[in-house]
Each structure stands twice: as C-alpha cells, then as structure tokens.
C-alpha positions, 0 to 999 in steps of 0.5 A, spaced: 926 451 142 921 446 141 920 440 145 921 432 144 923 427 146 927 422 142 927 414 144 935 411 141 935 404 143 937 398 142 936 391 145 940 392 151 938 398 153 934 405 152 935 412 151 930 418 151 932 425 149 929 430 152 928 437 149 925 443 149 920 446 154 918 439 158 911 441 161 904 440 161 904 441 154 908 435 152 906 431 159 902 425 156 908 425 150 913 423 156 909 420 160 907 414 154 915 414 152 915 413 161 911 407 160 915 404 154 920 404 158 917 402 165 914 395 160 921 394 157 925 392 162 931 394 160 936 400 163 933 406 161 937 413 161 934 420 160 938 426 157 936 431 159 942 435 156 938 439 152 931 441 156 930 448 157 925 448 162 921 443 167 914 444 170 911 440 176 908 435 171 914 433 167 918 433 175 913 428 177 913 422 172 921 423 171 920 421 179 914 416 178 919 413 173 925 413 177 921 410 183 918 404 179 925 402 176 930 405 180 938 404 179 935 401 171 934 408 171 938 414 170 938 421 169 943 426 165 942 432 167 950 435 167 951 441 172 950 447 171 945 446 165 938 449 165 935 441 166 939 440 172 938 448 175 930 446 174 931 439 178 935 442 183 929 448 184 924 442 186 927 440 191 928 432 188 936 433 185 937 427 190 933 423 188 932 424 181 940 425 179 945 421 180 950 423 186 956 425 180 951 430 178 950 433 185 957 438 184 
C-alpha cells in the first residue's frame, strides 16, 4: 500500500488520514502536514485507521505534535489495527491514544 497523508478540513477543525507504510520515507511529508496543524489552531484529529506500519520517526512527530497541542490533538488508532499494534510496541500507547483506545 502506498503511503499518504490525506488532510479533510473544514473551518472548525482538521483531519489527517494517514496510510500506508508511516516512516522515514514519508517523515517530512507528515512532519509539514504536523506543522500545518500546529499553526491552525484548530482541534486536530489523526487517523490512523489505515497505516500499516510506523517507524520511530513517524512515532516521534505524531508525539512532538501531541505535545504542542495537547487535548486539541487526537489520535485514532482502533484496537487491534496495525497502527495501534505499532503504537502500543513503542512504549507511547498511553501518551499517544486516547484511554478509549487502550482496551
């Protein structure tokens, strides 16, 4: 599968879905689609439904972004998916999704 990130928005609030293989290759494509949400302030939200796999570098932004923006920043990474699978392996589940998706 390829990999994308796909921005859907409106004026209150913004959606990135992501997809594919979230790694090095693709890092500077999330980390501009990151500071395009950091710079809106506006609640942002990050599906993950689709991603494949995650690298370190991918893990890294998605938890500089939630830093900067804290509860204006959401993560979706269902249970039992690949992405949350990923997340859970890097030791950031807590701090990345919220406590619904921590099943």
């Amino acid at each position: 599968m390829n990999s994308e990130i796909q921005l859907v928005g409106d004026s209150a609030s913004t959606r990135f879905e992501l997809t594919g293989a979230q790694d090095v290759r693709v890092a500077s494509d999330l980390h501009r689609s990151l500071i395009e949400l950091l710079t809106s302030n506006q609640p942002a939200t990050v599906d993950c439904s689709r991603v494949d796999s995650f690298d370190a570098a991918a893990i890294q932004l998605l938890l500089a972004a939630k830093r900067e923006t804290g509860d204006k920043f959401t993560i979706i990474a269902p249970n039992d998916s690949q992405s949350e699978s990923w997340i859970a392996l890097s030791g950031l589940k807590g701090r990345l999704l919220p406590t619904s998706a921590e099943g």
